[in-house]
N, C-alpha and C positions, 0 to 999 in steps of 0.2 A: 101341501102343494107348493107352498112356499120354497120348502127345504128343495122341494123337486127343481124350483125355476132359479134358487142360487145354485143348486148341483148342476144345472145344464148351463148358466152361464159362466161358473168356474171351469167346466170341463173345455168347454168352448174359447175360453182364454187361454185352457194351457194349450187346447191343440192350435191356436193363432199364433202362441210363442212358440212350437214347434215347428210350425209353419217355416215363420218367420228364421228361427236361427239356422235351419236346414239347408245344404249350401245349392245354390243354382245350378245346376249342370248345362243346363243351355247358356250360360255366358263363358266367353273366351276372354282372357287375361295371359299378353304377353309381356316378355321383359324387353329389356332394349339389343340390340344387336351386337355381336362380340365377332370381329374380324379374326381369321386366322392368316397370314402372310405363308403361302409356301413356294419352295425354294426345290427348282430338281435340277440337277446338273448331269449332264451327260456329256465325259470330257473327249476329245480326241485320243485315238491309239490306233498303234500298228501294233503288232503282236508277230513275230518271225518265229516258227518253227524247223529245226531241220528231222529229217528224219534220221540223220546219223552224225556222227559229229570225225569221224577217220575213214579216208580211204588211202590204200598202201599199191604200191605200183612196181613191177615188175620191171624195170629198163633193161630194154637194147641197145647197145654204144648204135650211136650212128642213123637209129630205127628212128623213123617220123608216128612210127606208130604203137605207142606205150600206154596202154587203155589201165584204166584205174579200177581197181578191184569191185567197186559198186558201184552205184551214182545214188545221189543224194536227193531229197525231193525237198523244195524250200517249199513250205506253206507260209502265205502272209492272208490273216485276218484283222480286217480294221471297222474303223467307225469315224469318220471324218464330217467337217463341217462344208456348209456348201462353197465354202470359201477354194477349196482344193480343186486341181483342177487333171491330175495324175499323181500314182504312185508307181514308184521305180522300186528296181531289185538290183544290190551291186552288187559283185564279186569284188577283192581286192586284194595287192598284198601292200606289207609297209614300203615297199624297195621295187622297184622295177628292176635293178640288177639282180638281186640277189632276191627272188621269190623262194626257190628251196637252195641249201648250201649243203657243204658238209665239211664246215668250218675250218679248212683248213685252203681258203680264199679259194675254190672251186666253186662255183656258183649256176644254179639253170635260172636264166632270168623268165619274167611272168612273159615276157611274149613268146616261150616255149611252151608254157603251161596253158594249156585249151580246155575248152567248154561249151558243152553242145547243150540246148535248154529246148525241152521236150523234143528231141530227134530231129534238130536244124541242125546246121552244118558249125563246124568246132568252129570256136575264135578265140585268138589269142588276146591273153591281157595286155592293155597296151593302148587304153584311153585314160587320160586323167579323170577321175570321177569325184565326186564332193567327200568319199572318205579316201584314205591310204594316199599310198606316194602318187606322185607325178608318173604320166605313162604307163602304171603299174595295175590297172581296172577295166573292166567289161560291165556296162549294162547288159544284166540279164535277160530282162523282160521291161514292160512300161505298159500298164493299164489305166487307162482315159477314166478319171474319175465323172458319171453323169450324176444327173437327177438322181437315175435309178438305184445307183449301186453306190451313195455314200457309207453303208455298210457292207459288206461283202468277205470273199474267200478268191483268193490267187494261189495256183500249184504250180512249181517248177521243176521238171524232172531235170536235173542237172548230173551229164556225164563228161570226163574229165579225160584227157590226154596229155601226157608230154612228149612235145616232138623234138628227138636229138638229132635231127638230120643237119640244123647247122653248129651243133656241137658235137662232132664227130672225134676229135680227142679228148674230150672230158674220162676223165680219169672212173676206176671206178670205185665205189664210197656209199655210204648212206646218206642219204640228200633230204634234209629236212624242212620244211618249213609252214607256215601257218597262212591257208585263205579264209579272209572273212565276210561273210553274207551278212548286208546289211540292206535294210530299205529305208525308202525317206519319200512323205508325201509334200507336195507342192502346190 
């Protein structure tokens, strides 16, 4: 009976060590806190697309009305701060004299060459505007930057005329030259 009451207290010890080393599950054990800094930028952009980059034109000596083989559609998508306040669309050339030439000093100056922006009536170049020459630019359009629309999409259906009515002996030639769309927010 002996042997039985040290068997039951040795068994009894190991199951209290077993107890004992057996790990808690009811306690919670945290470590200390580790910050992460993050960082998201999202920068300003205009983005200008044209739908076509040539259009070629048929003149008539004398003709006010010389319609341009296509019209062009300027898409401009941006993402602006609230700081803006409008985004503009220019047309423009380097030269107010000499918009297209055919380099042999014959020249159609940009206030012959017109532009009608979705089916409003032509206007000739012939404001100074922030890009290109003096006198030589047309604001296209201009959308009031709000709240709502610091992201957004703008479409310009841009068609194009040169009118010879007050260049009636312009010689006749291939007459070349280069307009360019640009935009700029505010």
């Amino acid at each position: 009976m002996r042997m039985l009451v040290k068997l039951g207290t040795v068994v009894a010890a190991a199951i209290s060590a077993i107890l004992v080393s057996a790990p808690c599950y009811g306690q919670v054990l945290n470590s200390g806190a580790s910050p992460i800094a993050l960082n998201a930028v999202l920068p300003d952009s205009i983005t200008l697309t044209l739908s076509s980059h040539a259009v070629n034109f048929t003149l008539t000596g004398g003709s006010a009305s010389n319609p341009g083989s296509t019209g062009i559609t300027a898409t401009t998508s941006w993402v602006l701060k609230p700081s803006v306040g409008s985004l503009n669309l220019y047309a423009f050339f380097s030269s107010s004299t000499a918009a297209l030439t055919d380099g042999a000093g014959h020249n159609i100056p940009s206030a012959d060459f017109q532009i009608s922006d979705n089916g409003g009536a032509f206007a000739g170049l012939t404001n100074t505007v922030p890009f290109g020459g003096a006198n030589a630019g047309l604001q296209v359009s201009s959308v009031p930057i709000r709240g709502y629309n610091k992201t957004g999409t703008n479409s310009d259906l841009m068609t194009f005329n040169i009118n010879l009515a007050p260049l009636p002996n312009l010689p006749a030639g291939v007459y070349t030259g280069t307009l360019t769309i640009q935009a700029q927010a505010f």
